[in-house]
C-alpha positions as a printed Julia matrix, in Angstrom:
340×3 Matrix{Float64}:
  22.93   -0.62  -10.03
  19.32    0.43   -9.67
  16.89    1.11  -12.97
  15.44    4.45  -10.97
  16.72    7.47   -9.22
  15.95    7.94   -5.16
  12.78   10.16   -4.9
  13.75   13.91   -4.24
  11.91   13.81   -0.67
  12.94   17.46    0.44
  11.43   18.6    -3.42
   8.31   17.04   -2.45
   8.0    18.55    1.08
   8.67   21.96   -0.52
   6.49   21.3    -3.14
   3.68   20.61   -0.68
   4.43   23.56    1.59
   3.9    26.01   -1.04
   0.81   24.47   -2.06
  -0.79   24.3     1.04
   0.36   28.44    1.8
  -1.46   29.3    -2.05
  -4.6    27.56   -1.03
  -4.74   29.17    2.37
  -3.88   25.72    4.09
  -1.25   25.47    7.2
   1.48   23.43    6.05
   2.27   22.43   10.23
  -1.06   20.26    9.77
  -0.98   18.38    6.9
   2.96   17.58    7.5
   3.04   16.98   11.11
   5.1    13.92   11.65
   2.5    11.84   13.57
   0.32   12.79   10.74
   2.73   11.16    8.38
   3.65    8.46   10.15
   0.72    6.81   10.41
   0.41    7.31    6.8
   3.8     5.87    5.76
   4.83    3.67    8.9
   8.11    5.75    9.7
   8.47    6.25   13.11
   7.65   10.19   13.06
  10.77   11.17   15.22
  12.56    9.65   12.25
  10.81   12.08    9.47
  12.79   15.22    9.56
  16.17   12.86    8.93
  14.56   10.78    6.39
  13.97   14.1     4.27
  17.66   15.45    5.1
  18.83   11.84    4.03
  20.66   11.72    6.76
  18.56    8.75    8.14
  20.33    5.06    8.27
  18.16    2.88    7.03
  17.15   -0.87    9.14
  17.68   -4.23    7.93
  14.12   -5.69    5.62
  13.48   -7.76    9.11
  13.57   -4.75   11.68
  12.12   -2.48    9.32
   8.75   -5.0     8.67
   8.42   -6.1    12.37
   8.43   -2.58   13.29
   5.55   -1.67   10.87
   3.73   -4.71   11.82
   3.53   -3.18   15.49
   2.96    0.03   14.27
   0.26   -1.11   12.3
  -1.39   -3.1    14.98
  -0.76   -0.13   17.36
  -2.67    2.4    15.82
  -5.42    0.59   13.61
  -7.64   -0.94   16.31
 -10.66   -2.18   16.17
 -14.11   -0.41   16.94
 -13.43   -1.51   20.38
  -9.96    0.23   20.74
  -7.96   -2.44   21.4
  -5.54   -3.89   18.75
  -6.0    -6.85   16.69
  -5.41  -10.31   17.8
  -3.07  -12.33   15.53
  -5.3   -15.15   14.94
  -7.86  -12.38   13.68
  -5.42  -10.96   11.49
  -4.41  -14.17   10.09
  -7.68  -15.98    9.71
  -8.7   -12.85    7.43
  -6.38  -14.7     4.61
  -6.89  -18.1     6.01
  -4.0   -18.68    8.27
  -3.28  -19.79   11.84
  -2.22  -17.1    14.12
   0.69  -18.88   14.98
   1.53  -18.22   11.52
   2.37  -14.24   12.56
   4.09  -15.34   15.58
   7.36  -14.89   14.22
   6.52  -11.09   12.5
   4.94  -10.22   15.79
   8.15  -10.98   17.43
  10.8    -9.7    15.04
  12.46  -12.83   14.86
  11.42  -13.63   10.67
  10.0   -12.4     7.58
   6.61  -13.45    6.77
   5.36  -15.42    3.66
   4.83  -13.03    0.85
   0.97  -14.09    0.52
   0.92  -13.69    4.46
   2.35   -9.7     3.97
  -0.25   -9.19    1.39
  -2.88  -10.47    3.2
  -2.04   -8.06    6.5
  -1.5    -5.02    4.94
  -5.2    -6.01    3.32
  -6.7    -6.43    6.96
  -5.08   -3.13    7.48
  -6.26   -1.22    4.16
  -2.97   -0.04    3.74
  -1.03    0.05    0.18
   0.01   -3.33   -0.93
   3.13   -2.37   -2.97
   3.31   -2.8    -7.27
   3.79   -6.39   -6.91
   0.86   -7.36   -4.26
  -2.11   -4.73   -4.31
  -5.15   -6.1    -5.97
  -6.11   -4.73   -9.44
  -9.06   -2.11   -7.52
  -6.59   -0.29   -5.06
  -3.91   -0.33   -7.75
  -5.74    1.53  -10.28
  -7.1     3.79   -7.6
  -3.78    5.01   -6.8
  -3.0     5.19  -10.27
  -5.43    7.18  -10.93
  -4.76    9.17   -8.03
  -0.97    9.47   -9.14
  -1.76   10.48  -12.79
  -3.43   13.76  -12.28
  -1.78   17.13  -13.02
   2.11   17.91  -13.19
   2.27   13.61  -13.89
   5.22   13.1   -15.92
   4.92   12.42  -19.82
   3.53    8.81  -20.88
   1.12    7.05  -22.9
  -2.6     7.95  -22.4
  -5.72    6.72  -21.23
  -5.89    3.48  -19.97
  -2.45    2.12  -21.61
  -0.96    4.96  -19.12
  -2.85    3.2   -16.46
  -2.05   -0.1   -17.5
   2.21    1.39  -17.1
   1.54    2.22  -13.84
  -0.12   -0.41  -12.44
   1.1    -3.82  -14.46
  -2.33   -4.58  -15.06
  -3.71   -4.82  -18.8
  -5.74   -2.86  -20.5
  -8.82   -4.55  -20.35
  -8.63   -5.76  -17.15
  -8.52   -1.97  -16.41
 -11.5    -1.73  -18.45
 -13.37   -4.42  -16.21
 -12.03   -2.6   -12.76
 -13.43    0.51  -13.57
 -16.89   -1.15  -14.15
 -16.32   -2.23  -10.78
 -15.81   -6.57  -12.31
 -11.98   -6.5   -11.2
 -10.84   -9.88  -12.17
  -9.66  -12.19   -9.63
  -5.95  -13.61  -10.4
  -4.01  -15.61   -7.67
  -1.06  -14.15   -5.99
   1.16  -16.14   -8.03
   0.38  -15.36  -11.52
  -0.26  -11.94  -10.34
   3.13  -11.26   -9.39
   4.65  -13.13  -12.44
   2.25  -10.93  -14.6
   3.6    -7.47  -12.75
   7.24   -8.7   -13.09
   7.47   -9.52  -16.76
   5.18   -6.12  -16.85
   8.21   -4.53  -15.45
  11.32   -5.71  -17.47
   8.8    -5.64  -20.58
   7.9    -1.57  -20.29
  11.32   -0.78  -18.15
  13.86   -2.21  -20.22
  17.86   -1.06  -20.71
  19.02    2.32  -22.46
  19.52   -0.22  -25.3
  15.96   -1.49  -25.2
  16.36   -4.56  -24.26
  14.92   -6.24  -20.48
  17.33   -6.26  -17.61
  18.48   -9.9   -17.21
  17.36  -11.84  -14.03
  21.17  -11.73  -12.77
  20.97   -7.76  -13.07
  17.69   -7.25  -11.4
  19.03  -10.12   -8.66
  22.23   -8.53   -8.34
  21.23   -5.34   -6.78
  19.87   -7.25   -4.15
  22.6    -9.82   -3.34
  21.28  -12.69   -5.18
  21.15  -15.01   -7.79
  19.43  -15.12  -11.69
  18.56  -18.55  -10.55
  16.39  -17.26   -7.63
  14.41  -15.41   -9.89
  13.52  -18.33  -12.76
  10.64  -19.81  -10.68
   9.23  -16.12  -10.52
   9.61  -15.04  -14.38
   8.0   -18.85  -15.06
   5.52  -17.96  -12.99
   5.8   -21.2   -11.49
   6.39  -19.74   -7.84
   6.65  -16.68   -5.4
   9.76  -14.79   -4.48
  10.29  -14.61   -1.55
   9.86  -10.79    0.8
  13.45   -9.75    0.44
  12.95  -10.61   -3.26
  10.35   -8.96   -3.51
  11.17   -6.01   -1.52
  14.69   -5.88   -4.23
  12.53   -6.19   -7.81
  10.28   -3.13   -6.52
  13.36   -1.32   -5.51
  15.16   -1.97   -9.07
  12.48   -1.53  -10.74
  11.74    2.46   -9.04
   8.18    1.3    -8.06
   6.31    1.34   -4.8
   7.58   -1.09   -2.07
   3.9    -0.97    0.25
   3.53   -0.32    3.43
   5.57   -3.5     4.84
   8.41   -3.8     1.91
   8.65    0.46    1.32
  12.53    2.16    2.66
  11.42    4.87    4.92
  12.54    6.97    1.94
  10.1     5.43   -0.64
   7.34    5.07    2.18
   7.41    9.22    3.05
   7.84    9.93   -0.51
   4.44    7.85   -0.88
   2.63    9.54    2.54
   4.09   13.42    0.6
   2.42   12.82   -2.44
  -0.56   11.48   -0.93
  -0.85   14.5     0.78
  -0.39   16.4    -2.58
  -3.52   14.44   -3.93
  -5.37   15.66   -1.15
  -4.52   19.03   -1.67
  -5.45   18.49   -5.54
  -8.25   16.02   -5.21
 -10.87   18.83   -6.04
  -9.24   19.95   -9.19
  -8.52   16.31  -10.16
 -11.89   14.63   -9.87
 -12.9    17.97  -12.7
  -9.89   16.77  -14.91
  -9.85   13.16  -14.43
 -13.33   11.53  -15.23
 -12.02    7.79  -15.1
 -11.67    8.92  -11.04
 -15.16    9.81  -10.96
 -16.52    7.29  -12.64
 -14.5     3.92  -10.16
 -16.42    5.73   -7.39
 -19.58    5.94   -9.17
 -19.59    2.27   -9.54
 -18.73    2.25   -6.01
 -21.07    3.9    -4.78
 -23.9     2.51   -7.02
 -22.98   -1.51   -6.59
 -23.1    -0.58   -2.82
 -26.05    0.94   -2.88
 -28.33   -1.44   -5.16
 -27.18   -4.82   -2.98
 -27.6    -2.56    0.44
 -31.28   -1.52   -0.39
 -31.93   -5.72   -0.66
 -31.05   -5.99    2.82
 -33.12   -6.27    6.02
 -33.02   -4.49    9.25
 -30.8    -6.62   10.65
 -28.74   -7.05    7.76
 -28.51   -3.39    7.91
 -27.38   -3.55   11.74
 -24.59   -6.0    10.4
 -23.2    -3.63    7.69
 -23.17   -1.18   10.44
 -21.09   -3.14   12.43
 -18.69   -4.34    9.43
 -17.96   -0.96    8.64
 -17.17    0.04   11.88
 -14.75   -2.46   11.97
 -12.83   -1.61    8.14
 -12.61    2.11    9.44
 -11.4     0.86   12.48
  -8.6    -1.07   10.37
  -7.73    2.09    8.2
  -7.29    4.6    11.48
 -10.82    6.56   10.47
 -13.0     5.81   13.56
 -12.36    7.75   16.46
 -11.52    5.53   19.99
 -14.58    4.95   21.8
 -15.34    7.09   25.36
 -18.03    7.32   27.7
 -19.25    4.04   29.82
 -17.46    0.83   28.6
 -14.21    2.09   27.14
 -11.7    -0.74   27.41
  -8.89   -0.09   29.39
  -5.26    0.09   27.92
  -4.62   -3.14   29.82
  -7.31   -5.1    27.63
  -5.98   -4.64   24.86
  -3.71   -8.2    24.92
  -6.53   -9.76   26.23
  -7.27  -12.88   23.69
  -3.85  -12.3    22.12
  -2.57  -15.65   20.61
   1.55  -16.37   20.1
């Protein structure tokens, strides 16, 4: 039995339509499938059954493979063609072989190999795998107006993101602290059954949590040690129990539109909540300010070169536009320099 209740997905489309129609917006636009799709990975034909429910949903292997291409299919690079493997993979220091299988739809990858492509990508890693910056930016993001009771301040940030306190403290100064995968994800889990425990107050057991998901207690003791990774499917399970975001590769369809809807609700609110959350304002004032004092050290080339790496992360996160004019690759290119 799950810990959290399914999201109310046709409450959130609803909720979104009659905000766009008070602030003069066109609902059509901001919730047209393709729109949504790339934000969430459901395959937008899909959409209007995944908010009826009436959607089946596809084994953890189909579903991943099928984001995997998706992801690769519409985040190219400045170049407009998509992303060899062995790019991908030597990003987190992998062979491309490595996402031969994922590519393929014939296995699951590692669980530091999902993180690290959904990084490449810039897409949300999920409770248990986004680094501390991108998981207090959604947090922040999340805990504007209409959020739901909770503590405040930063001890509300540090319940929504697993992270403590001061390490919150130390992202918003723009110092997030580096913590390997591992102990990362042991730190989120016992963050989970600590601050999500029973109606009686006590933490789920590891048989309960593993037990929604077909498994054992036992396959769970490495992880609460913190003496190894689960692996995806376990993964995919404790985020599931637990009511928090799966990411872009682990998310249901469910979970992942009911991420891409409220995203589109922050947009729609992002004015009003950069005036009534400062903490927002001030992670992009470091931002901006860090960037700015190490870019003014650079030279002209080392200008041309940040030029050219930008290019290439908005290229990852579907923000630059395909090229045209003279020199446009053809369709056909784009496998060219693909590895297995």
């Amino acid at each position: 039995m799950r810990a959290a209740k399914r999201p109310d997905l046709a409450g959130l489309w609803h909720g979104v339509e009659e905000l766009c129609r008070a602030r003069g917006r066109c609902p059509g636009q901001l919730l047209d499938p393709q729109r949504l799709g790339h934000l969430c990975g459901v395959e937008p034909a899909l959409i209007p059954a995944v908010v009826a429910g009436t959607s089946s949903e596809e084994p953890l292997e189909r579903r991943v493979h099928r984001r995997f291409l998706r992801l690769r299919a519409t985040r190219r690079d400045k170049h407009g063609r998509e992303w060899p493997l062995a790019a991908i993979a030597d990003d987190f220091d992998a062979p491309g072989a490595s996402l031969g299988p994922l590519n393929a739809g014939t296995g699951l990858p590692r669980l530091g190999h999902a993180a690290g492509v959904q990084r490449f990508f810039g897409v949300h890693a999920g409770f248990l795998l986004a680094d501390a910056k991108s998981a207090v930016e959604r947090a922040l993001a999340l805990a504007g107006p209409g959020a739901p009771d909770g503590p405040a301040g930063l001890e509300r940030l540090s319940y929504l993101t697993g992270i403590a306190p001061p390490d919150i403290r130390l992202t918003l100064d723009g110092r997030p602290p580096r913590v390997p995968l591992k102990e990362q994800v042991h730190q989120r889990f016992e963050h989970l059954r600590r601050t999500r425990p029973r109606a009686d107050g006590h933490p789920y057991s590891l048989s309960a949590i593993a037990r929604s998901f077909d498994a054992s207690g036992q396959s769970l003791t490495r992880v609460a040690q913190g003496e190894g990774l689960p692996n995806l499917a376990a993964a995919a399970g404790i985020q599931r129990f637990y009511g928090v975001e799966g990411g872009f590769l682990l998310a249901e369809d469910t979970e992942a539109l009911a991420g891409a809807l409220t995203a589109v609700r922050c947009e729609l609110e992002a004015a009003e909540r950069e005036e009534e959350n400062p903490m927002l304002a001030v992670l992009r004032a470091h931002d901006v300010r860090s960037i700015v004092t190490r870019a003014g050290r650079l030279s002209p080339r080392g200008w041309k070169s940040l030029a050219d790496h930008l290019d290439d992360l908005l290229a990852r996160e579907g923000q630059l536009g395909p090229p045209t004019g003279p020199g446009t690759p053809l369709a056909g290119d784009a496998a060219e320099g693909e590895s297995a």
